[in-house]
Every structure is written in C-alpha cells, then in structure tokens.
RODO-2510 file (C-alpha; in nm, 4 decimals, decimal comma):
residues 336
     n   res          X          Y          Z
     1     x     0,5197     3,0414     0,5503
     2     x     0,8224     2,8840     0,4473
     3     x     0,8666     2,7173     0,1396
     4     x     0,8806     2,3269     0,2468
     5     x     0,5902     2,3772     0,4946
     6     x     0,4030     2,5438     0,1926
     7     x     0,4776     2,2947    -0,0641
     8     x     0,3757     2,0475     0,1883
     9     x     0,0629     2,2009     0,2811
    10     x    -0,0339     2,2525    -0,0611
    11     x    -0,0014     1,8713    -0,1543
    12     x    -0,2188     1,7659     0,1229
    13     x    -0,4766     2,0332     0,0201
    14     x    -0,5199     1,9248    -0,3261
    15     x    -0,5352     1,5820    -0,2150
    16     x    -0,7957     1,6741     0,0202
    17     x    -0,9810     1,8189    -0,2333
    18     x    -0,9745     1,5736    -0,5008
    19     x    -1,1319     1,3557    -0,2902
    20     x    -1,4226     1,5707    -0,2376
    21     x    -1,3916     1,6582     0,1380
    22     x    -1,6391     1,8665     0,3140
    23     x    -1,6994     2,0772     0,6134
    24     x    -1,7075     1,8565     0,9029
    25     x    -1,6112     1,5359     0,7592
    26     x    -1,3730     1,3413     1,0337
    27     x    -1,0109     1,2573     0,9654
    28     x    -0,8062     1,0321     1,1252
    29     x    -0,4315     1,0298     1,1136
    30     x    -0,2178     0,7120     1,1002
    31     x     0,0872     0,8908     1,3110
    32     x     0,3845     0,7057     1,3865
    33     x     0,5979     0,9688     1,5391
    34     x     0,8492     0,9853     1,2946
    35     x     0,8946     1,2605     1,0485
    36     x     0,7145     1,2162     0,7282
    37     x     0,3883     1,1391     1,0005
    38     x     0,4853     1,4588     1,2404
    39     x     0,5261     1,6688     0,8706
    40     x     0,1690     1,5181     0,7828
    41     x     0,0424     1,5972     1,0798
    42     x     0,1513     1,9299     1,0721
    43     x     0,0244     2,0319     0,7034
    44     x    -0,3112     1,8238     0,7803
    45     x    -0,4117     2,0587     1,0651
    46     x    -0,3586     2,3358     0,8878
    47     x    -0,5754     2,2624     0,5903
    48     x    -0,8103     2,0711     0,8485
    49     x    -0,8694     2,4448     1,0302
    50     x    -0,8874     2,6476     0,7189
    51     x    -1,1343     2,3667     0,5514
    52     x    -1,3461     2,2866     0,8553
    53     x    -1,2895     1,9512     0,9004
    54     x    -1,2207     1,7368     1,2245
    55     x    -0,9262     1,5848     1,2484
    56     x    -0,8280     1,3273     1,5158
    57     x    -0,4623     1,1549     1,5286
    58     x    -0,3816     0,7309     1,6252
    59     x    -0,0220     0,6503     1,7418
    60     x    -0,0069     0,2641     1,7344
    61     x     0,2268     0,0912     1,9970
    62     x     0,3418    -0,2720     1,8566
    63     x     0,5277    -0,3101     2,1631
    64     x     0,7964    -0,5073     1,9812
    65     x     1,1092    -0,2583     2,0765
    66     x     1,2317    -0,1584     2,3482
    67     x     1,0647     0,2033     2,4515
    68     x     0,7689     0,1489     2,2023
    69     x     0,5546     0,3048     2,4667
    70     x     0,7453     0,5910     2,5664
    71     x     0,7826     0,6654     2,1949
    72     x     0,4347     0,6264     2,1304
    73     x     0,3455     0,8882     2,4634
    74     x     0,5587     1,1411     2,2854
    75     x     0,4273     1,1288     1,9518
    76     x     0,0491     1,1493     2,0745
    77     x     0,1464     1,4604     2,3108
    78     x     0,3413     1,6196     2,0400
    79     x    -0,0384     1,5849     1,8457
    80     x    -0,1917     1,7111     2,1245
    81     x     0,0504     2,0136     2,1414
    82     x    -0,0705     2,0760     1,7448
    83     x    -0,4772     2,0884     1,8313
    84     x    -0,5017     1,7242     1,7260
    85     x    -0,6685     1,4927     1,9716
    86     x    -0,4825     1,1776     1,9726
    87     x    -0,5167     0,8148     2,1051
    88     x    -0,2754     0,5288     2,1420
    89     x    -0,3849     0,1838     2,0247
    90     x    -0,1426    -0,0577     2,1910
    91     x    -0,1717    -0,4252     1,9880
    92     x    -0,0478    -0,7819     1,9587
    93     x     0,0784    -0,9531     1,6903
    94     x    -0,1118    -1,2307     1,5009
    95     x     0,1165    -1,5961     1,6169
    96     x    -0,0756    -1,7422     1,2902
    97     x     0,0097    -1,4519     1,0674
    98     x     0,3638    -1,3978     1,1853
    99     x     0,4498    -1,7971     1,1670
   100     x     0,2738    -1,7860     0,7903
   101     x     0,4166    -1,4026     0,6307
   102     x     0,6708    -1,2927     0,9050
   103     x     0,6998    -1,0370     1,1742
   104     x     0,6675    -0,7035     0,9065
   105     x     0,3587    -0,8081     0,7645
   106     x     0,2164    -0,9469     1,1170
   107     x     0,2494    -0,5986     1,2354
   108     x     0,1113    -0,4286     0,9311
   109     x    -0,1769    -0,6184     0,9839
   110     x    -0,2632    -0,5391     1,3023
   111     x    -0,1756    -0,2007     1,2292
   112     x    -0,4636    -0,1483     0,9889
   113     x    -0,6787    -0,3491     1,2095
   114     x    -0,6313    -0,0759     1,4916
   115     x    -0,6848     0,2219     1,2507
   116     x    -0,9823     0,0628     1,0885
   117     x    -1,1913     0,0056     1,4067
   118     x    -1,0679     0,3581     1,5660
   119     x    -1,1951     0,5288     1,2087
   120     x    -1,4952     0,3478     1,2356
   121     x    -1,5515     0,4309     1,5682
   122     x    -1,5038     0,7869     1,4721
   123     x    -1,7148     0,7610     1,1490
   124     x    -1,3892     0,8824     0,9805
   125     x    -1,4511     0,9980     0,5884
   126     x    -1,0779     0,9231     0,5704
   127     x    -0,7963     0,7832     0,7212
   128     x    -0,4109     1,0064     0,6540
   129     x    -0,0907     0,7855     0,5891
   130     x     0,2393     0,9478     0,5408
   131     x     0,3828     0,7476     0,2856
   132     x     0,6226     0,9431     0,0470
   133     x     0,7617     0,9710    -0,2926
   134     x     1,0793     0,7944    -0,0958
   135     x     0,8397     0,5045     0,0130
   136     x     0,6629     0,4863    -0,3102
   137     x     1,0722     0,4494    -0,4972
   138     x     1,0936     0,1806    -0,2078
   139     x     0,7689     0,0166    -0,2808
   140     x     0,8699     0,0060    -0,6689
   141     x     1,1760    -0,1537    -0,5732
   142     x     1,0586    -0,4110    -0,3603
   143     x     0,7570    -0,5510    -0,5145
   144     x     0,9566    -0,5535    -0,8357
   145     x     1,2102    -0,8156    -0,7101
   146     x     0,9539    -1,0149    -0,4257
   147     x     0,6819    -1,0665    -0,7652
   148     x     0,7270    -1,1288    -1,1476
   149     x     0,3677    -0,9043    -1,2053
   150     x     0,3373    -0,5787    -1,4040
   151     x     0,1493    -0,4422    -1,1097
   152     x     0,4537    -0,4617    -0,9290
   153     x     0,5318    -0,1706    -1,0613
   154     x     0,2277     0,0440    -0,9969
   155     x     0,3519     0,1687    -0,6407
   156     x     0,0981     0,2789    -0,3836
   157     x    -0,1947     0,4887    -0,4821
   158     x    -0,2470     0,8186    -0,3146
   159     x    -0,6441     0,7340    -0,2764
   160     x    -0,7399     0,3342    -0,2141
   161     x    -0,9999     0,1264    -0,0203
   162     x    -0,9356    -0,1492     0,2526
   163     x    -1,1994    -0,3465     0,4357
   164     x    -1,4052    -0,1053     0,3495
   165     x    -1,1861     0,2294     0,4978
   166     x    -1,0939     0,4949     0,2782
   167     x    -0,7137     0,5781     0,2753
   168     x    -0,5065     0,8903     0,1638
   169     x    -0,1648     0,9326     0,1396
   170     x    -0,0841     1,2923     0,0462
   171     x     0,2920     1,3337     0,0438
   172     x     0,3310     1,0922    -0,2602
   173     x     0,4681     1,3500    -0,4094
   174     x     0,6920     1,4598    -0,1540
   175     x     1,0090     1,2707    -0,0479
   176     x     1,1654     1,2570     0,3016
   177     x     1,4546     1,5094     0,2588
   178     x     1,1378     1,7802     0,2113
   179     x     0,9614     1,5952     0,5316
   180     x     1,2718     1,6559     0,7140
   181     x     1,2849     1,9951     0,6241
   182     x     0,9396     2,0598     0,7235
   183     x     0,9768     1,9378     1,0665
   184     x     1,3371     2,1673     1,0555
   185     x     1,1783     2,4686     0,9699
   186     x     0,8474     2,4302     1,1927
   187     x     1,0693     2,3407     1,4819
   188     x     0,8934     1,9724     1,5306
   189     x     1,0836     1,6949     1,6885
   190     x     1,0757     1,3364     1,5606
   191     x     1,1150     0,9999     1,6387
   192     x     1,3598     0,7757     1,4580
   193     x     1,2203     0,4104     1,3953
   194     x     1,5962     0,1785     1,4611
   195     x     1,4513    -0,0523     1,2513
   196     x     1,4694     0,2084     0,9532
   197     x     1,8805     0,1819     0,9490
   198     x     2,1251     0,4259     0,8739
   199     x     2,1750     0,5570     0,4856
   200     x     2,4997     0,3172     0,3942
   201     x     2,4476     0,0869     0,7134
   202     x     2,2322    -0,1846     0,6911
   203     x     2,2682    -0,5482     0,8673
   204     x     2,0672    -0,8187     0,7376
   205     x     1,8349    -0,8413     1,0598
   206     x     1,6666    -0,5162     0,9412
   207     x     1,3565    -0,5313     0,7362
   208     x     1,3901    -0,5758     0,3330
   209     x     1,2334    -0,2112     0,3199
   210     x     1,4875    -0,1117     0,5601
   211     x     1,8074    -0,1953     0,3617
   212     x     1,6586    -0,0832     0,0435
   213     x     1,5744     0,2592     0,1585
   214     x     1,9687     0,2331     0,3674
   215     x     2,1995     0,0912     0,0779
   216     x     1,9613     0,0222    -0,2369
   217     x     1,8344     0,3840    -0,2999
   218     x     2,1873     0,5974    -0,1800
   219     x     2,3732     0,3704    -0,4599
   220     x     2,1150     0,3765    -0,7282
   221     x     2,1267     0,7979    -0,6477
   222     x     2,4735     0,8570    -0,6784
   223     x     2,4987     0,5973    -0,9885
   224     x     2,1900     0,7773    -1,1795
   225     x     2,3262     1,0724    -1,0578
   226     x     2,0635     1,1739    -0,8857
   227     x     1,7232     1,1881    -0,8858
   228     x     1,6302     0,8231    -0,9248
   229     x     1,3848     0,8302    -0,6088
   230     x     1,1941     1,1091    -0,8159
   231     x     1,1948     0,8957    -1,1448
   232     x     1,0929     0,5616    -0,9935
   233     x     0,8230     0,7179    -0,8163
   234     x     0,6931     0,9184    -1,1473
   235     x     0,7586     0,5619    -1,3140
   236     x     0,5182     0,4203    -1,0972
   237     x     0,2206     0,6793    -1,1085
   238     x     0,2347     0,6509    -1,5334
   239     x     0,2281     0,2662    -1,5078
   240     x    -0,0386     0,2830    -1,3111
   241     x    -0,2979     0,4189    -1,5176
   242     x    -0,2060     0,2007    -1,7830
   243     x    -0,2346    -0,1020    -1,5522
   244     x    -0,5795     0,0458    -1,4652
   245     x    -0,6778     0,0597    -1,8744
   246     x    -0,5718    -0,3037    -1,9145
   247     x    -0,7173    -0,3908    -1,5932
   248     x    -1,0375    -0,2438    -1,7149
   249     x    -1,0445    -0,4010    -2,0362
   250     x    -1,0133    -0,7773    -1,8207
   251     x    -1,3002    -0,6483    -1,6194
   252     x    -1,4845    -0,5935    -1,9135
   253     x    -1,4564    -0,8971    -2,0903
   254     x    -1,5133    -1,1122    -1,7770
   255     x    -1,8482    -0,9223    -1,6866
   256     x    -2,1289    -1,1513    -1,8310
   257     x    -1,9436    -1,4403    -1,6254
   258     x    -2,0504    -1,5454    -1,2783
   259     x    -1,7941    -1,6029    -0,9924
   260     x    -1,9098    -1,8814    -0,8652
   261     x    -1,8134    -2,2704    -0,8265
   262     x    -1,7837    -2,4392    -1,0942
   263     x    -1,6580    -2,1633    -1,2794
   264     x    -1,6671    -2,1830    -1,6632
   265     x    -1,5558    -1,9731    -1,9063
   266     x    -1,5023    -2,0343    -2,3184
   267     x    -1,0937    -2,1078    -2,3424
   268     x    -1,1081    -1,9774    -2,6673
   269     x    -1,2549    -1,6335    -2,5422
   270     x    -0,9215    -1,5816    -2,3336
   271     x    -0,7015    -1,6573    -2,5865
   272     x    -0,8276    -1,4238    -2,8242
   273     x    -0,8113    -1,1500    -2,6519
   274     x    -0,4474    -0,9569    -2,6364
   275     x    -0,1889    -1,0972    -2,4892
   276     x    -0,1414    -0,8482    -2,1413
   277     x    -0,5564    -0,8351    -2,1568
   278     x    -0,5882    -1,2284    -2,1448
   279     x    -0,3064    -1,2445    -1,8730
   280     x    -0,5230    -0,9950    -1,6622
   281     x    -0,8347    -1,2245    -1,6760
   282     x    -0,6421    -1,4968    -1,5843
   283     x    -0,5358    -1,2843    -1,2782
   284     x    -0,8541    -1,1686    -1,1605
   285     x    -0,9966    -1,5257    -1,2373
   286     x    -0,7564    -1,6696    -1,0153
   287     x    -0,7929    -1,3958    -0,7392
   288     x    -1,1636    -1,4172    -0,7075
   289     x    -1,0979    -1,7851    -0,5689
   290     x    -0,7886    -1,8055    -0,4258
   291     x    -0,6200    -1,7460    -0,0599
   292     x    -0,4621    -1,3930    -0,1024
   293     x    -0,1905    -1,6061     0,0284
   294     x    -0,1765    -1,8043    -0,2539
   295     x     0,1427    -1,7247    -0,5124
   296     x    -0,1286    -1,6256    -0,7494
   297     x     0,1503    -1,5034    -1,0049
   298     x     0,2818    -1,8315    -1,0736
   299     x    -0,0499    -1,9645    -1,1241
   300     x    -0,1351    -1,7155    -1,3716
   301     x     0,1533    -1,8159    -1,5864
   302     x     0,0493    -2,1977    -1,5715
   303     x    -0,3261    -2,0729    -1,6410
   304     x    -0,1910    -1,9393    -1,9889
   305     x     0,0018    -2,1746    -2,0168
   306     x    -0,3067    -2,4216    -2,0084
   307     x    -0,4846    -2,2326    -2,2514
   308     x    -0,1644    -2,2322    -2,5467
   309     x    -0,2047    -2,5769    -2,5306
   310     x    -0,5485    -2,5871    -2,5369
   311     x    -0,5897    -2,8850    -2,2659
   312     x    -0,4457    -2,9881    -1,9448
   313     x    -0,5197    -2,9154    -1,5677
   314     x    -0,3238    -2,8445    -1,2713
   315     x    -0,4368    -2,8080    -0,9167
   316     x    -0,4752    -2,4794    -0,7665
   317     x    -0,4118    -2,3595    -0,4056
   318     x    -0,7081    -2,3632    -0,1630
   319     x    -0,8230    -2,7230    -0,2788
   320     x    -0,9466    -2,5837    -0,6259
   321     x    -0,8426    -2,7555    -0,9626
   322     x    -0,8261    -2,5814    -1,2878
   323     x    -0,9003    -2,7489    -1,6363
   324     x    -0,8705    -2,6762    -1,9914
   325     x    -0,9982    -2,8677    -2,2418
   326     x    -1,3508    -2,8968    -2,5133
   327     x    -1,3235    -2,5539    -2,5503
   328     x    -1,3370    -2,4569    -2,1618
   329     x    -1,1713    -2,3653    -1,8895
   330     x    -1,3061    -2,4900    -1,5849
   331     x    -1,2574    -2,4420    -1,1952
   332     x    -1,3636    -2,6367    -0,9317
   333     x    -1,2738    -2,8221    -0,6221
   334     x    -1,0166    -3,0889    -0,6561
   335     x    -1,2446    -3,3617    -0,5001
   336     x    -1,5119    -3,2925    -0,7910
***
C-alpha cells in the first residue's frame, strides 16, 4: 500500500476506534466530490470492510453553480464505483438565513440539515467529514479575526455532537497536499469546488475561507518558512483541552444554579472566581439565553464589566435585560 494511502488509512482507523465503533454500526459519509472527501472516502471503505461496518456515502447538490448537478452525479458514481452506496440530496437555501448570516452559512445550514435527516434515516452511529489539518489552520485563522473569544482558537474537533448527530472528522491530522496525493497514487479523480480559488489568486467575491486558504496560508508558509499550516493546526488541538479545563471549571461552579427566567446568581460568586474562569460563566450564562445569533462576545465583556463595578444593567439581545446590583446579578425580560 503506498505510503499516503497508508498514513491516511491509518488516521481514519484510529479515529474509528477511539470512538468505540463496532461491527455493523452504519456510517454515513458527508462527500463533496472533491479530494480531501474522495481521499476519505477511499480510506473509510477500507477500514469499513476490514472492521465490519456499513458504510453509506451523501453528495449534497446546493444547486447554486453552474453544473452542481452534473458534479454531484459524478461524485456519487465515483462512490458507487468504491462499494459505497451513495445518494444525492439536492436542497434550497434558507431566504431568512441567507438575508440574516449570508449565502456560506445559508448553505452550511442546509447542508447539515440534509446529512442529519439522511443519518437518521439510516440510524447512522456516525456521520464522516473530510475536514483537514489545512481546514483546521483555516478555521484558526478565521474565527480568530471574525471573534475576540479564546475559543476562537480551539479549531474544529475531530469528534463533536450537532442536533443530536454524531460527527467525525478523521483527516485532522492530515493536510490537503497528503489528500492530493492519496487520490494521485490510488488513481481517483476529483472535483475542484471554483469557489475554493487558486493558491495566489483570490478576488474578493470568493468566500472569506476561500482567500484565506488562496493568499493567507501560501504567504504565512513561505514567511514562517514553512510549516505554519502544521503549527496552527497543533496550536489549536493544545488550546483546546485547556479551553475544555477552564470550560469545566465554569460548568462547575454554575451547577447548583437553575437556567431559568429570572435568573439569579450571587455577583460576588463570579467575581471571585479567576479571571478566564469568571469570563467563562459569564459566557455560558449568556449562551443559555441568548439567540446563537446574538454577538454573545461583546456581551460577555459588558457582563464583567457589570460585575467590576458592582452595579449597573444593560439590555441584552432577545428582549432579556441583565442587572447587577445588592449583591446579584440578575436576568430577565426587559418588560419585567
């Protein structure tokens, strides 16, 4: 077997197996026809066969390019070609969810609306994604500039849960010049996405991912001189276990405290607890009632901010007001 394929095979193996899969447990696999998804597809079959478990392929068909369907045809007979049974989902964008977050995260949504009722309807233990170590340098990148959070920097995590789906993504640890390779060396075909640009060509009507992964990464290589996908990506997987620790810590100290309306908490409980510990409270105080539209971040800050002074209120998104003061902090609707 040669070395790529191997290395690739390997990854999605452990992965498997850290999750605890069994003989005849159902996959499904996110494939979009382009090469990290055809490598993924590849390696998954193989350690699907040798382990004994089922595994069933989705192309999804935005229709928002030109040849979207032809593309989509391809990819689910090149599946079909490997022993994996595939099926096209062709969807519509949300008008409500494009007007309010934009076209990219329109389609991402109905993207994982597709998968999640086809690996439902399949009673899928799993569903694959073929994000790599380039996304996850990407991902770093992005949500670093788009949000001033520390979790910004925690990257994508190879095992996670989504309205109520389980979701792996494998080749974390591989990047897309190995991907490439794989597909080389097994003699699979792929489908470039236009949208993804051309390394050093970018125009500003591509997607924010897009140019990063086109102009941001290629510079920040040759500048670091080399290796700086690698190293953001490793960056990320470290800072996320200590963002899990503190996160932990906030869960803890929050537990004998009911999510409810009004909320109530002691102000002076926050504020003695360590400073990133007390800004993670905050956070998870603030998500539990917010829209996860909401620019929670910012809120977080004036939330702290509230409790240095040790009174004050502001009004929160979703028609919720937050107070400090007699040694409280208190949330409830505005009207209250």
């Amino acid at each position: 077997m040669p070395r790529e394929i191997k290395k690739a095979v390997g990854e999605v193996r452990r992965c498997f197996r850290s999750v605890g899969l069994c003989r005849g447990d159902a996959l499904l696999l996110a494939c979009s026809g382009g090469r990290d998804s055809m490598a993924l597809a590849l390696a998954s079959e193989i350690c699907a066969r040798s382990m004994g478990l089922f595994l069933s392929g989705i192309v999804v068909d935005h229709g928002l390019q030109e040849g979207s369907g032809e593309a989509a045809a391809q990819a689910a007979a090149k599946l079909s070609r490997m022993g994996i049974r595939a099926k096209i989902a062709k969807i519509s964008l949300d008008p409500e969810e494009e007007k309010e977050n934009g076209e990219e995260a329109a389609a991402r949504e109905a993207r994982y609306g597709a998968i999640r009722r086809e690996a439902e309807d399949l009673g899928a233990r799993a569903v694959l994604l073929a994000h790599t170590l380039t996304d996850q340098a990407e991902s770093v990148l992005l949500d670093a500039c788009k949000t001033p959070s520390s979790a910004s920097w925690t990257g994508m995590a190879e095992e996670c849960r989504r309205e109520g789906v389980t979701y792996l993504r494998p080749f974390l640890r591989i990047s897309r010049r190995e991907t490439t390779a794989v597909c080389r060396e097994a003699g699979v075909s792929w489908w470039d996405d236009p949208t993804n640009g051309i390394e050093g060509e970018a125009g500003k009507e591509l997607p924010r991912r897009s140019r990063i992964r086109s102009l941001v990464l290629p510079e920040l290589d040759e500048i670091s001189g080399g290796g700086a996908e690698a190293h953001l990506a490793a960056f990320a997987s470290m800072h996320r276990e200590d963002e899990e620790f503190l996160d932990s810590l906030a869960r803890k100290a929050l537990e004998p405290f009911a999510f409810a309306l009004p909320f109530s908490i002691p102000s002076s409980l926050l504020s003695s607890l360590p400073r990133p510990v007390e800004r993670r409270c905050c956070r998870i105080i603030l998500k539990s009632f917010l829209d996860r539209r909401a620019a929670v971040e910012k809120q977080v800050e004036a939330f702290m901010g509230l409790l240095e002074k040790g009174k004050g209120e502001i009004c929160l998104a979703s028609s919720l007001r937050l107070r400090v003061g007699k040694g409280e902090a208190v949330i409830n609707l505005c009207n209250n």
